[in-house]
Residue frames as qw, qx, qy, qz and C-alpha x, y, z in Angstrom:
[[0.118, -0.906, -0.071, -0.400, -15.70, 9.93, -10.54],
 [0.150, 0.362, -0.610, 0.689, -12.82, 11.60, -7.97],
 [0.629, -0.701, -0.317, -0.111, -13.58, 10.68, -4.43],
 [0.010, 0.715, -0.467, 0.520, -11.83, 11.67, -0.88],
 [0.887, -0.182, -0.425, 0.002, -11.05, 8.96, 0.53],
 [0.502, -0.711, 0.391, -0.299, -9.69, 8.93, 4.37],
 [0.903, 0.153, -0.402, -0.010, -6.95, 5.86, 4.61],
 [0.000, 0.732, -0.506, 0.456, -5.69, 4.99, 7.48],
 [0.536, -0.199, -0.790, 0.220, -4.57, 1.93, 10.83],
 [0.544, -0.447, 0.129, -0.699, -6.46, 1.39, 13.26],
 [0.081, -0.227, 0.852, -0.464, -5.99, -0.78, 16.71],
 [0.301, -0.341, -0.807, -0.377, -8.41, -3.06, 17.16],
 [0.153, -0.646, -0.556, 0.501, -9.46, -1.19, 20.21],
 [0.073, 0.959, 0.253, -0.102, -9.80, 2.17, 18.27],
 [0.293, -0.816, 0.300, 0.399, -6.08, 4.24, 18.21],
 [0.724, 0.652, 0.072, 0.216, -4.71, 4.97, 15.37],
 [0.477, 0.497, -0.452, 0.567, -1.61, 6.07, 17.55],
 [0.657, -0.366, -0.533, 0.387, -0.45, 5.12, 21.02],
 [0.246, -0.950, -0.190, 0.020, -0.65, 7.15, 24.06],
 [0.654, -0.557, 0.231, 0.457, 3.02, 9.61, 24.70],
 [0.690, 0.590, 0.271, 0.320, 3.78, 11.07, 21.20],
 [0.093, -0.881, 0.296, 0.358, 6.61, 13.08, 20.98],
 [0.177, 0.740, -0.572, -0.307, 9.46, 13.62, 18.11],
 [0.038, -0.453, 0.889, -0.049, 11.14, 9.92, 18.97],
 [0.159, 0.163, 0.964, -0.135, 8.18, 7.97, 19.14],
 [0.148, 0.052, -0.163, -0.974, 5.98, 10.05, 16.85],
 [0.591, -0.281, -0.642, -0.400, 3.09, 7.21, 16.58],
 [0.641, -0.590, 0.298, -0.390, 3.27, 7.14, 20.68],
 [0.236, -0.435, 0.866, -0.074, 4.19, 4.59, 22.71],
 [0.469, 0.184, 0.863, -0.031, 3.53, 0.74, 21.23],
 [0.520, 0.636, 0.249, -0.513, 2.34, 2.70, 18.11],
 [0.007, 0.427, -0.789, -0.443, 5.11, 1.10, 15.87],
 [0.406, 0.053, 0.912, -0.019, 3.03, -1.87, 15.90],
 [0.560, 0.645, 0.304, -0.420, -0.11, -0.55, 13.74],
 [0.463, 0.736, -0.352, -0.346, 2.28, -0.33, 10.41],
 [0.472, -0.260, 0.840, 0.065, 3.85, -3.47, 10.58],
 [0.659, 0.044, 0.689, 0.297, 2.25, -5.12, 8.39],
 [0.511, 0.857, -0.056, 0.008, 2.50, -2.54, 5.30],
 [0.042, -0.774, 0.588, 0.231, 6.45, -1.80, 6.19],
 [0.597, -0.199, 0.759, 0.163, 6.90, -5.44, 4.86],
 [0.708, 0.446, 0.542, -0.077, 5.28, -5.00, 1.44],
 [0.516, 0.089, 0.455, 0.720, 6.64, -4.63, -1.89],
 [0.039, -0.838, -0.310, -0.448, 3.95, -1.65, -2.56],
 [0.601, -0.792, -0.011, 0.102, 5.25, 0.02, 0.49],
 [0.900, 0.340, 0.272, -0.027, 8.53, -0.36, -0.44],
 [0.582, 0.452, 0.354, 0.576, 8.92, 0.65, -3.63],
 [0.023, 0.941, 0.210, 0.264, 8.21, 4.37, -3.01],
 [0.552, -0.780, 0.260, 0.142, 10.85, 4.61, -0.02],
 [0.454, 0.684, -0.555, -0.131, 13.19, 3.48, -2.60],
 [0.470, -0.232, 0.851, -0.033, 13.60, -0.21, -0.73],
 [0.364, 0.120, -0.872, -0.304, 14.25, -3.44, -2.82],
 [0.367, -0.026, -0.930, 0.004, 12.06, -6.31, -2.76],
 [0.467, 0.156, 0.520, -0.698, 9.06, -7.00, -0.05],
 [0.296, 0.323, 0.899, -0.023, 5.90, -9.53, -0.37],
 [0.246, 0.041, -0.591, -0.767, 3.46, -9.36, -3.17],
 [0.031, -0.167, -0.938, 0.303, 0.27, -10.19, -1.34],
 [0.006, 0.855, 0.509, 0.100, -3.41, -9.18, -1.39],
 [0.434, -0.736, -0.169, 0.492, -2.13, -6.33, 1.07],
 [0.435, -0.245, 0.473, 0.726, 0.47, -5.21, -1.38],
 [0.096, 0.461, 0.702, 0.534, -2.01, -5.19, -4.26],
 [0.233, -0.815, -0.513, 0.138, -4.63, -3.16, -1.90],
 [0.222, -0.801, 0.032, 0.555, -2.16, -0.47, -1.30],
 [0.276, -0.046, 0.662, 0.695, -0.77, -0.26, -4.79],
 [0.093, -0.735, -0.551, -0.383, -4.60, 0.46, -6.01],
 [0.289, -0.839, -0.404, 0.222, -4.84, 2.91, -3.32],
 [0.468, -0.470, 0.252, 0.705, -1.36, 4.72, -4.40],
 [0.415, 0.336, 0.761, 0.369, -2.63, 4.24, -7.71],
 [0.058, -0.822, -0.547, -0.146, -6.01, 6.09, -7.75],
 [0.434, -0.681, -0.190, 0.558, -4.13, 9.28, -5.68],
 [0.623, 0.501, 0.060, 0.598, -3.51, 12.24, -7.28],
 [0.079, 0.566, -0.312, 0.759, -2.82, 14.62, -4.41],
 [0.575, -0.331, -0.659, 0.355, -2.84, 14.25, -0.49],
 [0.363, -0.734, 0.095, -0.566, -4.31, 16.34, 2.34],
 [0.663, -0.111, -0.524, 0.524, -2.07, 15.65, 5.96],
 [0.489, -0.844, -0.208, 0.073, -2.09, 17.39, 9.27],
 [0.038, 0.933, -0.299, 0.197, 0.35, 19.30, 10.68],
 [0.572, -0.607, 0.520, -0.184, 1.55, 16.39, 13.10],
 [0.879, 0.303, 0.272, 0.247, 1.66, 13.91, 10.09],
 [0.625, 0.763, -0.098, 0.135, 3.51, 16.14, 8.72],
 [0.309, 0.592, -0.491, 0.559, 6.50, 17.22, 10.66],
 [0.591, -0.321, -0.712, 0.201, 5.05, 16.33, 14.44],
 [0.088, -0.211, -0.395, 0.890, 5.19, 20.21, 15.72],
 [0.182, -0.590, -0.760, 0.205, 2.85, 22.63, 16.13],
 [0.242, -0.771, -0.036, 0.588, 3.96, 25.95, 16.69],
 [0.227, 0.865, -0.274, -0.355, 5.76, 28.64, 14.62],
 [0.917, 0.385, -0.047, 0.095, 7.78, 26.91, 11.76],
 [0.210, 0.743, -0.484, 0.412, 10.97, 28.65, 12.92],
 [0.506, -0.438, 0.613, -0.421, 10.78, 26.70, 16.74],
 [0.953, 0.022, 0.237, -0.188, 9.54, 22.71, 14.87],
 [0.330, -0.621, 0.671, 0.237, 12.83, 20.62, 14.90],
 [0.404, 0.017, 0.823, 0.399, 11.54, 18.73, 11.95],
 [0.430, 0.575, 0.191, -0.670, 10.18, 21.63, 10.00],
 [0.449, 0.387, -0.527, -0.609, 10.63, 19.70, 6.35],
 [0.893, 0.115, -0.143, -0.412, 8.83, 16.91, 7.39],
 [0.712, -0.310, 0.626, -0.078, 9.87, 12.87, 8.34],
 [0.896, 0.314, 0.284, 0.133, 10.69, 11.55, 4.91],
 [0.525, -0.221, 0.500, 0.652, 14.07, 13.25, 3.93],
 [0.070, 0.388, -0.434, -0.810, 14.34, 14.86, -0.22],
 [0.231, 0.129, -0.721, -0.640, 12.78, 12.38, -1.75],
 [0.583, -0.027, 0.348, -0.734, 9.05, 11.57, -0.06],
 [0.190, -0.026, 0.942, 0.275, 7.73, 8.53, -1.05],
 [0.548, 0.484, 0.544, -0.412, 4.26, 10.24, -2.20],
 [0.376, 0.245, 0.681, 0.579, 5.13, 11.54, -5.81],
 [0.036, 0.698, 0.591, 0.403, 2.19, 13.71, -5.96],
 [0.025, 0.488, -0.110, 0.866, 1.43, 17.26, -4.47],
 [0.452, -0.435, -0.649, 0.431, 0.85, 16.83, -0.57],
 [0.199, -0.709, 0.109, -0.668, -1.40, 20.35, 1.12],
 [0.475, -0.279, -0.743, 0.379, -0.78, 20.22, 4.71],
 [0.359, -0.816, -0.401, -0.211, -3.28, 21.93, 7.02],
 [0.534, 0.039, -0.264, 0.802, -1.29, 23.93, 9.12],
 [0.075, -0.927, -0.305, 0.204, -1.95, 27.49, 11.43],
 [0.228, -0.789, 0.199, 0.535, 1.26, 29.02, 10.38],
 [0.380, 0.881, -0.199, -0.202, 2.17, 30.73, 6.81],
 [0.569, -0.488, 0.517, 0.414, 5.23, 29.17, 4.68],
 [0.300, 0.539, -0.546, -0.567, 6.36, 28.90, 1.21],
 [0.948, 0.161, -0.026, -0.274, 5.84, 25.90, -0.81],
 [0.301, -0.641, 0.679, 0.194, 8.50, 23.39, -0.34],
 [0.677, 0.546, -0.450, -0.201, 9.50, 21.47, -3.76],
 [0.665, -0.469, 0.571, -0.105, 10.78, 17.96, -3.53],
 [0.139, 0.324, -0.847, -0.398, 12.47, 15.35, -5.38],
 [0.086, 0.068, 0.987, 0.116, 10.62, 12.86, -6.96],
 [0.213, -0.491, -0.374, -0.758, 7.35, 14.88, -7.68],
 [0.386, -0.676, -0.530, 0.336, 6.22, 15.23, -4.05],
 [0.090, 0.341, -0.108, 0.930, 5.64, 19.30, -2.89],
 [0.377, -0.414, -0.715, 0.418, 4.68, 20.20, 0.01],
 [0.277, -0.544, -0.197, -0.767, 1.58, 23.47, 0.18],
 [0.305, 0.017, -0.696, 0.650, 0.90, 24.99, 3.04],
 [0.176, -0.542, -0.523, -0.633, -2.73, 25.99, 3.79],
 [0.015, -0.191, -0.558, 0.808, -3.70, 28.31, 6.69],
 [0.346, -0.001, -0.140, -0.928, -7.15, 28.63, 4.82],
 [0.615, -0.097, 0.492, -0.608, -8.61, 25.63, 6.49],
 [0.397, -0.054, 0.908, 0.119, -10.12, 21.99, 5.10],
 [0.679, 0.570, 0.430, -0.169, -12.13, 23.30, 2.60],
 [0.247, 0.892, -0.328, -0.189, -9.09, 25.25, 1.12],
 [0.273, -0.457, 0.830, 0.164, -6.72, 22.58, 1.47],
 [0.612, 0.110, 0.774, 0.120, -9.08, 20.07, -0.33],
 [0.583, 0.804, 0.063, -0.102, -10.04, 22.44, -3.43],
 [0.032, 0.717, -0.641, -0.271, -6.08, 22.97, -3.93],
 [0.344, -0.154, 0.916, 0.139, -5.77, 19.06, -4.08],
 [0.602, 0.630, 0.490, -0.013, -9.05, 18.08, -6.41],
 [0.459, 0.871, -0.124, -0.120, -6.92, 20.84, -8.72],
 [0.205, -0.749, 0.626, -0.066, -4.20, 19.36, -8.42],
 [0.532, -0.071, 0.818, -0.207, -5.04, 16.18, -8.49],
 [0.191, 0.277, -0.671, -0.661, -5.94, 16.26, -12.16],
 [0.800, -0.071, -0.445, -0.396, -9.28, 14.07, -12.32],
 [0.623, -0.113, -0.767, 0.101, -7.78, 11.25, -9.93],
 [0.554, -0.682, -0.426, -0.214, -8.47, 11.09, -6.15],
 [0.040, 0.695, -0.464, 0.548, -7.71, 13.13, -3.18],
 [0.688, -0.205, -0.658, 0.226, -6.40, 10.80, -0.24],
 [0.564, -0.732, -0.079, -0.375, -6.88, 12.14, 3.40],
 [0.528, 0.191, -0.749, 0.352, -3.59, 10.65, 5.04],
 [0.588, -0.549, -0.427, 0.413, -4.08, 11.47, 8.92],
 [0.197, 0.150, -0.935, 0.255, -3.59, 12.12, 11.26],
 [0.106, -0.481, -0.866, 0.081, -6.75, 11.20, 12.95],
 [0.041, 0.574, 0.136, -0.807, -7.62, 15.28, 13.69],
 [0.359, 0.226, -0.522, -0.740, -7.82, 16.15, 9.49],
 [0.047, -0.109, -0.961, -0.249, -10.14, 12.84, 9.23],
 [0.209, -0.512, -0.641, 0.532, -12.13, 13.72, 11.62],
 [0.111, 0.502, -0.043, -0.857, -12.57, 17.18, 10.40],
 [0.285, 0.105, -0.667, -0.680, -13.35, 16.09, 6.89],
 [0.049, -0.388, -0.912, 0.127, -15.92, 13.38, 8.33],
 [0.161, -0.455, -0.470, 0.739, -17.21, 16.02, 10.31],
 [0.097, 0.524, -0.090, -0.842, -17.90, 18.53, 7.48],
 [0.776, 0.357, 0.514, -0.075, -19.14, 15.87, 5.10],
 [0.352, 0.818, -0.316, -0.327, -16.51, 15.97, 2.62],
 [0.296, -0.225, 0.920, 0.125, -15.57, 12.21, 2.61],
 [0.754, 0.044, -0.419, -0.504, -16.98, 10.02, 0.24],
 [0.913, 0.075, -0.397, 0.060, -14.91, 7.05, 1.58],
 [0.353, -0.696, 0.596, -0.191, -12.63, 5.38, 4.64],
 [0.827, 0.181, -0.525, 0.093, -10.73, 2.44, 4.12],
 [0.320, -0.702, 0.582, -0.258, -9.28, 1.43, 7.60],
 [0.776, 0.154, -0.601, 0.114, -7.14, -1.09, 8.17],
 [0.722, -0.560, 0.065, -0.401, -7.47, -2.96, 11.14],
 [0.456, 0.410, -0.766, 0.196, -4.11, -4.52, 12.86],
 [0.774, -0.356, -0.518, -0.080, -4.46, -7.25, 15.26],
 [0.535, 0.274, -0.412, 0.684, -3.03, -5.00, 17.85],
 [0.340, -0.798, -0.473, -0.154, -4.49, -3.54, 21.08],
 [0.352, 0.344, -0.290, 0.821, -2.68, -0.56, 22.19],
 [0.405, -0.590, -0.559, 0.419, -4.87, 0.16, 25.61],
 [0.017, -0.830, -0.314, 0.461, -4.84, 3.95, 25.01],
 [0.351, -0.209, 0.390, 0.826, -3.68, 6.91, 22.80],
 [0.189, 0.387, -0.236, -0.871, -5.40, 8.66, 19.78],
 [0.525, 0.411, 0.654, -0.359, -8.89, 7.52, 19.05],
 [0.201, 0.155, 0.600, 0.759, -10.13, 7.74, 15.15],
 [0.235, -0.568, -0.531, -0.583, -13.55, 8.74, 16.00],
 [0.249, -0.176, -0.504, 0.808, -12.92, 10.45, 18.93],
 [0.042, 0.437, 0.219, -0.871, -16.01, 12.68, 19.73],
 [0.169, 0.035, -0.618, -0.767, -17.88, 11.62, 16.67],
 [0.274, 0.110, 0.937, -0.185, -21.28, 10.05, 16.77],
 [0.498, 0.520, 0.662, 0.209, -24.62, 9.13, 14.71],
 [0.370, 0.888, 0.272, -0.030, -25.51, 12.63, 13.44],
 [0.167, -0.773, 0.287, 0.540, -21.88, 13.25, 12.17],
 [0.144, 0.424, -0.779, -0.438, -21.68, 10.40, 9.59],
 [0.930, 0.039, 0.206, -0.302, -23.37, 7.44, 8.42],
 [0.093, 0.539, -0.736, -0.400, -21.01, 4.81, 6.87],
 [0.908, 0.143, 0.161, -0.359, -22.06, 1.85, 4.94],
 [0.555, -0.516, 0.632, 0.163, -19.99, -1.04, 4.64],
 [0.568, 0.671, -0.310, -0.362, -18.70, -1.57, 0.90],
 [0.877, 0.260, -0.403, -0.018, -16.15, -4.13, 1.29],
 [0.712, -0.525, 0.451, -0.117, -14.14, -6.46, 3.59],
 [0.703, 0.473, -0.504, 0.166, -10.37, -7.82, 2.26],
 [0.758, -0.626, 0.120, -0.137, -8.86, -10.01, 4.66],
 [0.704, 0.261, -0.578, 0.321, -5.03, -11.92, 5.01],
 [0.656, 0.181, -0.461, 0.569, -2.63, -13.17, 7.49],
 [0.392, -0.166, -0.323, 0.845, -2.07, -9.94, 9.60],
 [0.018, 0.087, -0.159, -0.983, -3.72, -7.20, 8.45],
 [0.160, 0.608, 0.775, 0.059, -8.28, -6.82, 7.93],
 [0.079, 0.128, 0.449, 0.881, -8.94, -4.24, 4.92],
 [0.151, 0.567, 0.749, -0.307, -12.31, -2.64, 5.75],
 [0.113, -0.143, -0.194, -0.964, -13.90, 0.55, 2.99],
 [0.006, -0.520, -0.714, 0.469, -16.71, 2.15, 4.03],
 [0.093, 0.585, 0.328, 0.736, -19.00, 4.57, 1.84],
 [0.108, 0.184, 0.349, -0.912, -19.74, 8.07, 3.53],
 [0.159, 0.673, 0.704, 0.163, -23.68, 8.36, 3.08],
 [0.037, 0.230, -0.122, 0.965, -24.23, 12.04, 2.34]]
């Protein structure tokens, strides 16, 4: 059966981006560090159109997780890092360039109205001003039977948590302590979720944690 699955790093203190985000440093400051060890993998990669990278558990983990996707729900700040009116956000088509490296139809939550924006390589990019239940019915249609992924940023998780519309979170946990910045469960607590621990992949750099949502 489709699930919605929330996937995202996470400091081992909590922050799923450092404190100071702006344009240049869009994960905050010291937030480069959380992706490390994906930018090295051959799953990773491949999509950005890069040769070569490591075949490792890690690799394999995200490959199943690309796999299983058949459409993506993203914040506004994941998407492009503004806020405001689309006419005033200096990176209103988004941080990945023509050719995205998702493949699949991407809805991004958003407060302001826009056309749909076609990309190369099957990625397109829906705008929904009709909130997180509208943005995830477009994707489950869309998404043809397989699953809708939750990218970030930590705000759209949160929301979905919140509204009980996760089945699932996979966080990956980098050995990295980043002393402040953007919490994942900011402001959450017992009576918003239950989660029950499902499975625990470990390597090298990187600890692979899924969690079922109880409903």
């Amino acid at each position: 059966m489709p699930k919605v699955t929330a996937d995202i790093t996470m400091s081992v203190d909590g922050f799923v981006a450092g404190p100071d985000q702006t344009l240049e440093e869009p994960l905050g400051a010291g937030g480069e560090q959380l992706h490390e060890w994906a930018l090295r993998l051959a799953a990773w990669r491949r999509p950005h159109g890069l040769e070569g990278g490591e075949d490792d558990v890690d690799s394999e983990l995200v490959e199943e997780s690309l796999a299983a996707s058949g459409a993506v729900v993203m914040g506004r700040r994941m998407f492009s890092g503004g806020a405001g009116p689309w006419s005033d956000d200096a990176n209103a088509n988004g941080w990945w360039g023509d050719d995205p490296p998702f493949g699949v139809p991407v809805f991004v939550l958003t407060h302001h109205e826009r056309e749909t924006l076609p990309m190369e390589g099957g990625t397109s990019f829906t705008f929904v001003t009709g909130g997180i239940e509208s943005a995830l019915e477009q994707a489950r249609t869309a998404a043809r039977g397989k699953d809708v992924l939750i990218a970030g940023g930590a705000q759209a998780a949160q929301q979905y948590l919140k509204a009980g519309l996760l089945d699932e979170i996979q966080l990956h946990v980098a050995p990295v302590l980043l002393g402040g910045g953007v919490r994942l469960f900011e402001g959450l607590g017992p009576d918003d979720a239950k989660l029950e621990l499902e499975e625990v992949v470990e390597s090298s750099v990187v600890t692979h944690l899924r969690y079922r949502v109880e409903r």
